[in-house]
Chimera marker file (.cmm) of the C-alpha trace (Angstrom):
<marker_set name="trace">
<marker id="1" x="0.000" y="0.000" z="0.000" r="1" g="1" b="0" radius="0.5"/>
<marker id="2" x="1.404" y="3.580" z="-0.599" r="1" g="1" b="0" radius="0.5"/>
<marker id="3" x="1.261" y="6.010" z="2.340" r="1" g="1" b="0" radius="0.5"/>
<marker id="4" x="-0.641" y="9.188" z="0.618" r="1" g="1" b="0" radius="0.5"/>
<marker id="5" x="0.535" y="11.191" z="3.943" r="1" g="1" b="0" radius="0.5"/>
<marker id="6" x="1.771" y="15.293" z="2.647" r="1" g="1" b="0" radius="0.5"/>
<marker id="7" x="5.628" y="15.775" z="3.540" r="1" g="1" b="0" radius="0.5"/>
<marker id="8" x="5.856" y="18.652" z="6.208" r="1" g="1" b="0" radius="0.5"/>
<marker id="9" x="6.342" y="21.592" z="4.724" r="1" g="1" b="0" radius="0.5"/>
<marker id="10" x="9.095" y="23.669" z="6.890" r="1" g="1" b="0" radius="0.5"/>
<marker id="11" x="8.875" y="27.049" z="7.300" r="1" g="1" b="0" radius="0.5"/>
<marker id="12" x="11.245" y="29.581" z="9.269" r="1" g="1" b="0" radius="0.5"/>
<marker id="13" x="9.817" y="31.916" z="11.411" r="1" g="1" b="0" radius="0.5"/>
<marker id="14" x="12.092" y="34.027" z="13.365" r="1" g="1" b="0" radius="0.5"/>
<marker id="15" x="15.239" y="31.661" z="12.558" r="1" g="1" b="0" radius="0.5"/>
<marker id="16" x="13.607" y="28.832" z="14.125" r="1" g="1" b="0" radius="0.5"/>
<marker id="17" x="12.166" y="25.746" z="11.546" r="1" g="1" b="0" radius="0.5"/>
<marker id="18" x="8.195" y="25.195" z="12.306" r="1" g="1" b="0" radius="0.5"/>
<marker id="19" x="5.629" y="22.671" z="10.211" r="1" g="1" b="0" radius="0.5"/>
<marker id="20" x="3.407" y="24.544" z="8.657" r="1" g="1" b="0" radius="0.5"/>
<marker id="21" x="-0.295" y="23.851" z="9.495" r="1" g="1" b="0" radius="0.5"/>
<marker id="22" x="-1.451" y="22.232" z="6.983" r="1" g="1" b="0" radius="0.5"/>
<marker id="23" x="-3.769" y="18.821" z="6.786" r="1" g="1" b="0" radius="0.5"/>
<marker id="24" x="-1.781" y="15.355" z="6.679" r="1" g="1" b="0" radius="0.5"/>
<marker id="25" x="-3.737" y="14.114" z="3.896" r="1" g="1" b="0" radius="0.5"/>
<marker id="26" x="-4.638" y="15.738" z="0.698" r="1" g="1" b="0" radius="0.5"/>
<marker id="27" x="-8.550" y="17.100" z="0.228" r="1" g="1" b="0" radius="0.5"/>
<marker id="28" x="-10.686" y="14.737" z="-0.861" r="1" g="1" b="0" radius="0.5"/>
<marker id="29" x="-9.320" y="11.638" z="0.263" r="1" g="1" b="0" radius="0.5"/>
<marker id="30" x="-11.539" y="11.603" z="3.530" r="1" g="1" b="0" radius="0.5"/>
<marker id="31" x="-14.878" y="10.029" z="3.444" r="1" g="1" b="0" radius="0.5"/>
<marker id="32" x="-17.675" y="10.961" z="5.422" r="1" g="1" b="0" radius="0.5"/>
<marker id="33" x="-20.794" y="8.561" z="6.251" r="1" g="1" b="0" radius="0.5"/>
<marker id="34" x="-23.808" y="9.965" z="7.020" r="1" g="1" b="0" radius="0.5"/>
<marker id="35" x="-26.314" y="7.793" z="9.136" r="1" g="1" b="0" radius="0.5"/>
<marker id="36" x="-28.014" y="6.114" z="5.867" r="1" g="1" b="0" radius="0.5"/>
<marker id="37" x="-24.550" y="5.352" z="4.817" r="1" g="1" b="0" radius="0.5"/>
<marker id="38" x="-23.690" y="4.015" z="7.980" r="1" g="1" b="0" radius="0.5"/>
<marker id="39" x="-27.202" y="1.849" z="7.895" r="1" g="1" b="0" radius="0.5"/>
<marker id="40" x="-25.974" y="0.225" z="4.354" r="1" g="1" b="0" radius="0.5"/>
<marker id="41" x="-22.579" y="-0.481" z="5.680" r="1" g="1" b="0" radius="0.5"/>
<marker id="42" x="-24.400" y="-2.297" z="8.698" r="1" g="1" b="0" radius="0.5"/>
<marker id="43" x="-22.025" y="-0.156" z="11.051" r="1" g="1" b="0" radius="0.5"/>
<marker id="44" x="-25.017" y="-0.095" z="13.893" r="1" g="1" b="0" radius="0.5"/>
<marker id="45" x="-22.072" y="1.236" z="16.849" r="1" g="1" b="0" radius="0.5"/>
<marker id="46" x="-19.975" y="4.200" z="16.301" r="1" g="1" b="0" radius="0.5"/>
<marker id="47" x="-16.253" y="2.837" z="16.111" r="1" g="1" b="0" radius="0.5"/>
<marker id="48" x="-13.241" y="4.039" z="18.136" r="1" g="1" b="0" radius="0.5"/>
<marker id="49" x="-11.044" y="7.345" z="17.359" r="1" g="1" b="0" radius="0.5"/>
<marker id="50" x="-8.092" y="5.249" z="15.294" r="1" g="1" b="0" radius="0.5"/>
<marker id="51" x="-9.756" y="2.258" z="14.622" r="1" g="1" b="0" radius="0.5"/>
<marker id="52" x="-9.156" y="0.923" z="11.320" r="1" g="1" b="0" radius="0.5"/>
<marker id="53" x="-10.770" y="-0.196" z="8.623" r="1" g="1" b="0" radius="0.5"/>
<marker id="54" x="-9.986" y="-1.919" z="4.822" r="1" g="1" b="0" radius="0.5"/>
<marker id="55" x="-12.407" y="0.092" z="2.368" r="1" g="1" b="0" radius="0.5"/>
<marker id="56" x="-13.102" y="-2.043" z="-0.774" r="1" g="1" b="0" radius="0.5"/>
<marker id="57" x="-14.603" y="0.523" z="-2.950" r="1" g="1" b="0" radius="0.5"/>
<marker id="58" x="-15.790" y="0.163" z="-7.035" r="1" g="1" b="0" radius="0.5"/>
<marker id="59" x="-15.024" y="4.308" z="-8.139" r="1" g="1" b="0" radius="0.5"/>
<marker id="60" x="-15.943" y="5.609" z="-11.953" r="1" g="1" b="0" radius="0.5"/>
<marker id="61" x="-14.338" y="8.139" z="-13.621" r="1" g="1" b="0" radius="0.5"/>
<marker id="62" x="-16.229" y="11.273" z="-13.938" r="1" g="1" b="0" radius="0.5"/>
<marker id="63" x="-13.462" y="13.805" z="-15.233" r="1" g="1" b="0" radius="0.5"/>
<marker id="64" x="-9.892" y="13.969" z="-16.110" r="1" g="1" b="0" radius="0.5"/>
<marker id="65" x="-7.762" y="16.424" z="-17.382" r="1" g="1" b="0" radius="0.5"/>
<marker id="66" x="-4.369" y="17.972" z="-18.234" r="1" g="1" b="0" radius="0.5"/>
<marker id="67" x="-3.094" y="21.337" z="-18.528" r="1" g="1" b="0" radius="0.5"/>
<marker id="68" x="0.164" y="22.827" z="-19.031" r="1" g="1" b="0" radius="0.5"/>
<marker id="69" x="1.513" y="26.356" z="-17.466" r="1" g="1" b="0" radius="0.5"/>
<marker id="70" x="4.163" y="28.710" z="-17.640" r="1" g="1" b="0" radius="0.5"/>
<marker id="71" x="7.244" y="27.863" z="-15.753" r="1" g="1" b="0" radius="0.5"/>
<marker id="72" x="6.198" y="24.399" z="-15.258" r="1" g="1" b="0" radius="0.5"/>
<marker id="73" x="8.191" y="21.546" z="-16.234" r="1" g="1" b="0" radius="0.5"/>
<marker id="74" x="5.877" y="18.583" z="-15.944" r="1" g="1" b="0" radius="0.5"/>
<marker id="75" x="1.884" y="18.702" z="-16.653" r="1" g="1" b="0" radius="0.5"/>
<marker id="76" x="-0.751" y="19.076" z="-14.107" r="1" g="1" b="0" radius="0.5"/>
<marker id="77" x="-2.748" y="15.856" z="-14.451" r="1" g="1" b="0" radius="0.5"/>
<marker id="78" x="-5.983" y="14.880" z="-12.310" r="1" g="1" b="0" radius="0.5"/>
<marker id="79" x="-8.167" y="11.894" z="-12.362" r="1" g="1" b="0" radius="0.5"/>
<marker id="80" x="-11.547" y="12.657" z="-10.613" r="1" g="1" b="0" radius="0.5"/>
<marker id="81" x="-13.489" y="9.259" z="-9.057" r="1" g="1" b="0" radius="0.5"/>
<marker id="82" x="-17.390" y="9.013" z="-7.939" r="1" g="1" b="0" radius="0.5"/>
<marker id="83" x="-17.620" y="6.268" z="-5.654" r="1" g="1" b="0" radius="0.5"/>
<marker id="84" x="-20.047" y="4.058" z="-6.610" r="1" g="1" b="0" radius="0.5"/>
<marker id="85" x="-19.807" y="0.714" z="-4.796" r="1" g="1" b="0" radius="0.5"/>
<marker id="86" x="-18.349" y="0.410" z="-1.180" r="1" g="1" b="0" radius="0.5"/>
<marker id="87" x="-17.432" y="-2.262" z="1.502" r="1" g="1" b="0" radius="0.5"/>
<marker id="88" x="-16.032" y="-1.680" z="4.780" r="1" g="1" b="0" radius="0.5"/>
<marker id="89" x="-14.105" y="-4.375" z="6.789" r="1" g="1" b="0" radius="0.5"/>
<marker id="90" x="-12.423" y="-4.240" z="9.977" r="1" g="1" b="0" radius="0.5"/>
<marker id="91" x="-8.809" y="-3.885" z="9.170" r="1" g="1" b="0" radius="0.5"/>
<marker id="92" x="-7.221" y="-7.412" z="9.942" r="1" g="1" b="0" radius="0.5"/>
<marker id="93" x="-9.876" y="-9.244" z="7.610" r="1" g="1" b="0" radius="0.5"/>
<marker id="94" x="-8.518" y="-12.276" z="6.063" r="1" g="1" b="0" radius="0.5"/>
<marker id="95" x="-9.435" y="-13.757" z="2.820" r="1" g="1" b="0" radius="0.5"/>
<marker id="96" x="-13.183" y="-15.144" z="3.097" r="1" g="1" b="0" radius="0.5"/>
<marker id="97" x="-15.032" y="-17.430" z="1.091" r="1" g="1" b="0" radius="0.5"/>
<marker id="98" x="-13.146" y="-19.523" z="-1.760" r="1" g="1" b="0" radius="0.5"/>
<marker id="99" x="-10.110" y="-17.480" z="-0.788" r="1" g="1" b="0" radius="0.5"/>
<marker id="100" x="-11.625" y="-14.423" z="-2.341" r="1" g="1" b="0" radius="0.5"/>
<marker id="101" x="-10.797" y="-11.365" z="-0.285" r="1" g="1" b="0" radius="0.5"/>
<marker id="102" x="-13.320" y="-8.936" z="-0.621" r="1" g="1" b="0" radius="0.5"/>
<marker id="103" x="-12.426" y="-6.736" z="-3.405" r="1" g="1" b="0" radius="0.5"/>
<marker id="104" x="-11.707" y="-10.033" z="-5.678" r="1" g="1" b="0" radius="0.5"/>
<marker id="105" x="-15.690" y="-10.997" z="-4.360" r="1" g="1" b="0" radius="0.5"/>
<marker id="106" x="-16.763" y="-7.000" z="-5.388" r="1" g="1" b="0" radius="0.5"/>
<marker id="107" x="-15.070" y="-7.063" z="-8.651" r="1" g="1" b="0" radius="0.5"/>
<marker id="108" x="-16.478" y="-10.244" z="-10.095" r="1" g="1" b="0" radius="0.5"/>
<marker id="109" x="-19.724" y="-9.047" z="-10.456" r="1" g="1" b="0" radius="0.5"/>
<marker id="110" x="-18.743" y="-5.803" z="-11.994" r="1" g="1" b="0" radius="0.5"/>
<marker id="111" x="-17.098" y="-7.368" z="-15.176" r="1" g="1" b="0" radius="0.5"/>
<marker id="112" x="-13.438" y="-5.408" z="-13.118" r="1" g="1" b="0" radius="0.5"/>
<marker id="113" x="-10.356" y="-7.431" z="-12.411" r="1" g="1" b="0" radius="0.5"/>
<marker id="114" x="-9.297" y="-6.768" z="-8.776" r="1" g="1" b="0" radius="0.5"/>
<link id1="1" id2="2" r="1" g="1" b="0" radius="0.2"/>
<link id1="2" id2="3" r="1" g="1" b="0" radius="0.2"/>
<link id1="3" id2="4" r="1" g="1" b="0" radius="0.2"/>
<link id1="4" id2="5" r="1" g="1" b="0" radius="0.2"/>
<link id1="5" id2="6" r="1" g="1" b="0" radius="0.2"/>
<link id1="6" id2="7" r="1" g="1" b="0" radius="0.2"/>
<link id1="7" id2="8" r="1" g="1" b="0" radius="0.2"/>
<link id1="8" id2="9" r="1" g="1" b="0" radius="0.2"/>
<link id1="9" id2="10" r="1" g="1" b="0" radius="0.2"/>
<link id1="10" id2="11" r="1" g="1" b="0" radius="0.2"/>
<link id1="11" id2="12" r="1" g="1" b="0" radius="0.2"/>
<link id1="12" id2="13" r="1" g="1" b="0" radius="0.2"/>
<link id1="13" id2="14" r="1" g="1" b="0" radius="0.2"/>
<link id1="14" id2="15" r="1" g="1" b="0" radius="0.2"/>
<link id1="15" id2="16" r="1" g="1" b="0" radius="0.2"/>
<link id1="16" id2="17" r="1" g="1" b="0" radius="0.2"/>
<link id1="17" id2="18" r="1" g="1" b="0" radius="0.2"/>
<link id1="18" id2="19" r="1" g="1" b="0" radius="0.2"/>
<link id1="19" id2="20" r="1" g="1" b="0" radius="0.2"/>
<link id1="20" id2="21" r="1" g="1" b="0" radius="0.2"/>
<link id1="21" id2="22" r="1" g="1" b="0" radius="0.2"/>
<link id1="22" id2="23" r="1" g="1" b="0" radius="0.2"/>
<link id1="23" id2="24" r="1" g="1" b="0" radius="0.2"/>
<link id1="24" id2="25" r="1" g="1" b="0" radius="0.2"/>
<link id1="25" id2="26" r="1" g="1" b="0" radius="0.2"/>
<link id1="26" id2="27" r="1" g="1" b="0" radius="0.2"/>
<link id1="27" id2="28" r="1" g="1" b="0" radius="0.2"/>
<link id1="28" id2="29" r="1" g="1" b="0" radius="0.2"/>
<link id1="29" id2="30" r="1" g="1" b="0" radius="0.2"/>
<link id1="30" id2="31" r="1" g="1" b="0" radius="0.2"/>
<link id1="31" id2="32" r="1" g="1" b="0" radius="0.2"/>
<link id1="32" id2="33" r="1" g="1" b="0" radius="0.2"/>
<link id1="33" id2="34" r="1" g="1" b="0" radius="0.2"/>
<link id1="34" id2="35" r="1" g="1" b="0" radius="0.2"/>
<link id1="35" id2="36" r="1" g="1" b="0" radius="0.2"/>
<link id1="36" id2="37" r="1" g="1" b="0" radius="0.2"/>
<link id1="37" id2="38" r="1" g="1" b="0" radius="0.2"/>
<link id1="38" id2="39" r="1" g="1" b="0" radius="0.2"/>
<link id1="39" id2="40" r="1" g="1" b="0" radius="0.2"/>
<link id1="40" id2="41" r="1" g="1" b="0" radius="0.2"/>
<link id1="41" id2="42" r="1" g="1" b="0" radius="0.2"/>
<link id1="42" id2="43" r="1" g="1" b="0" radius="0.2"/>
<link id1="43" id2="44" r="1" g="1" b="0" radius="0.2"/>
<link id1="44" id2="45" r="1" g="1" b="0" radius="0.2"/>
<link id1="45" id2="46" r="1" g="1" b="0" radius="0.2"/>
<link id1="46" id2="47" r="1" g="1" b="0" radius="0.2"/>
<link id1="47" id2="48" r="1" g="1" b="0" radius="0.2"/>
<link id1="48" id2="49" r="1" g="1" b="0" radius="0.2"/>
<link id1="49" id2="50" r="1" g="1" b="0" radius="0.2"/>
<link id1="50" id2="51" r="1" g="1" b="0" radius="0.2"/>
<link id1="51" id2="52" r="1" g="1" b="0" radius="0.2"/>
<link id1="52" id2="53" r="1" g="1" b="0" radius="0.2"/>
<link id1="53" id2="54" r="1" g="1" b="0" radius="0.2"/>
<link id1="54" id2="55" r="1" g="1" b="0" radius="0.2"/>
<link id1="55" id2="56" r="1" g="1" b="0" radius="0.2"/>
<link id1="56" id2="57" r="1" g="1" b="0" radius="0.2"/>
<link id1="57" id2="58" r="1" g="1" b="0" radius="0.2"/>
<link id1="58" id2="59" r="1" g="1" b="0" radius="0.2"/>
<link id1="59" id2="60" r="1" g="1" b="0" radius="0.2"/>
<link id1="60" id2="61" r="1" g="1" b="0" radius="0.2"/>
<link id1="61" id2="62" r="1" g="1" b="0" radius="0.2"/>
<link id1="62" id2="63" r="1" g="1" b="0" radius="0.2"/>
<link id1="63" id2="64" r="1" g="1" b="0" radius="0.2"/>
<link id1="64" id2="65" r="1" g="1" b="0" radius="0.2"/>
<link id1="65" id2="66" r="1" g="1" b="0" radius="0.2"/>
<link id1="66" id2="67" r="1" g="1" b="0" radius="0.2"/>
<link id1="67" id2="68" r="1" g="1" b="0" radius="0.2"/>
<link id1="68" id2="69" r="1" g="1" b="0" radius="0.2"/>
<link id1="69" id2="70" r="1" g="1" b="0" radius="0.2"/>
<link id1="70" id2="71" r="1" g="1" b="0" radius="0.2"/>
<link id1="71" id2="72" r="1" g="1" b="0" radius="0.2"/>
<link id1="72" id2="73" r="1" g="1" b="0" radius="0.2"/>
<link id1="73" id2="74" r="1" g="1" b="0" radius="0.2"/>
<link id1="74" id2="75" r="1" g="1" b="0" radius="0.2"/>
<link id1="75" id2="76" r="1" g="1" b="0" radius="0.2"/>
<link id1="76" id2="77" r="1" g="1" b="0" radius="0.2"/>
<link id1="77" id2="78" r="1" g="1" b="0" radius="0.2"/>
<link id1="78" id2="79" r="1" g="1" b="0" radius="0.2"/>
<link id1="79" id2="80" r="1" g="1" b="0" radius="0.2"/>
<link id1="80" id2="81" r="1" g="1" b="0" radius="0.2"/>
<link id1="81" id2="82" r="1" g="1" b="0" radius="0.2"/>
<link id1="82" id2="83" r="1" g="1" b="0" radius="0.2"/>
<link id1="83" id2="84" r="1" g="1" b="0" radius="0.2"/>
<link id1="84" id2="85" r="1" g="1" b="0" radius="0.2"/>
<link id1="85" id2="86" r="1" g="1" b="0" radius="0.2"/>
<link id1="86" id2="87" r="1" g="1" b="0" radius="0.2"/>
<link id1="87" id2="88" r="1" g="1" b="0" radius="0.2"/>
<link id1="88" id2="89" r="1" g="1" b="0" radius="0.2"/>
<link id1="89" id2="90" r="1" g="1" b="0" radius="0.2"/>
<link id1="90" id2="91" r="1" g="1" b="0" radius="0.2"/>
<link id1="91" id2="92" r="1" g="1" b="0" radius="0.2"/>
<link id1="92" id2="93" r="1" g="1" b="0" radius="0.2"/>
<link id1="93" id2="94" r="1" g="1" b="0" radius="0.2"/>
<link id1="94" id2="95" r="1" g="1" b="0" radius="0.2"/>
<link id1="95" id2="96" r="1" g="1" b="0" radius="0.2"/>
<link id1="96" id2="97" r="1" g="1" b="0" radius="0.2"/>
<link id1="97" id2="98" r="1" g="1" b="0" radius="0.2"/>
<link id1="98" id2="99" r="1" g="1" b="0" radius="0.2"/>
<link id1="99" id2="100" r="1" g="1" b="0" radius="0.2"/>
<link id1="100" id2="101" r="1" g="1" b="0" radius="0.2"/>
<link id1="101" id2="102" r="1" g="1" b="0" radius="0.2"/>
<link id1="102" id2="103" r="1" g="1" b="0" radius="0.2"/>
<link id1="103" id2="104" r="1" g="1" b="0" radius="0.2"/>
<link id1="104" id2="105" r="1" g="1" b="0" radius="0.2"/>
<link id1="105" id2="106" r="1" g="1" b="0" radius="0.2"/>
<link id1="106" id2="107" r="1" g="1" b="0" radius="0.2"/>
<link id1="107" id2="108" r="1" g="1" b="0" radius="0.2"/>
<link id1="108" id2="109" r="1" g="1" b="0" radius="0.2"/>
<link id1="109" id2="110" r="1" g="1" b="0" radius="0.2"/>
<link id1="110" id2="111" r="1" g="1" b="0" radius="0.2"/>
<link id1="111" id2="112" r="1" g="1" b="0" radius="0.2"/>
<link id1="112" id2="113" r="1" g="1" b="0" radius="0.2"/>
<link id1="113" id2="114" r="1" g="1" b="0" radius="0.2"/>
</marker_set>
């Protein structure tokens, strides 16, 4: 898995280094679940502050695009996904039935390799 955590940006302020504040993670890559989505995901108790959890998730491409500006040497791509489909599984899940894990299970009935 790749850890999509921002590097620190370092600032000087009087001669001193500080982190800037900024987020850890870039926008959009939290997911909030509102009650009905909760309901669906048969999540019926609140979970723990830092509990984990493996999100399986089938996403469609609604936009992409690429633009080029002045002083830049590389290309600003972005790929914008709707989630669509979603599973959530307490972190530590092992394969389940037939060996399938859950994505593989998710993916075979969308016509999607996982």
């Amino acid at each position: 898995m790749i850890d999509m955590k921002l590097k620190p940006e370092a600032k000087t302020m009087l001669g001193e280094p500080v982190e800037a504040d900024t987020p850890e993670y870039p926008y959009g890559l939290r997911i909030c679940l509102d009650n009905e989505s909760l309901t669906k995901l048969g999540i019926t108790e609140l979970p723990a502050i830092d509990a984990e959890f493996k999100v399986t998730a089938l996403a469609c491409v609604v936009s992409v695009s690429q633009h080029e500006s002045q002083g830049s040497d590389k290309p600003h791509r972005s790929v914008d996904l709707q989630i669509e489909m979603m599973e959530l599984a307490p972190a530590k899940e092992e394969a389940g039935e037939g060996g399938q894990s859950s994505a593989q299970r998710m993916y075979a009935n969308s016509g999607m390799n996982a």
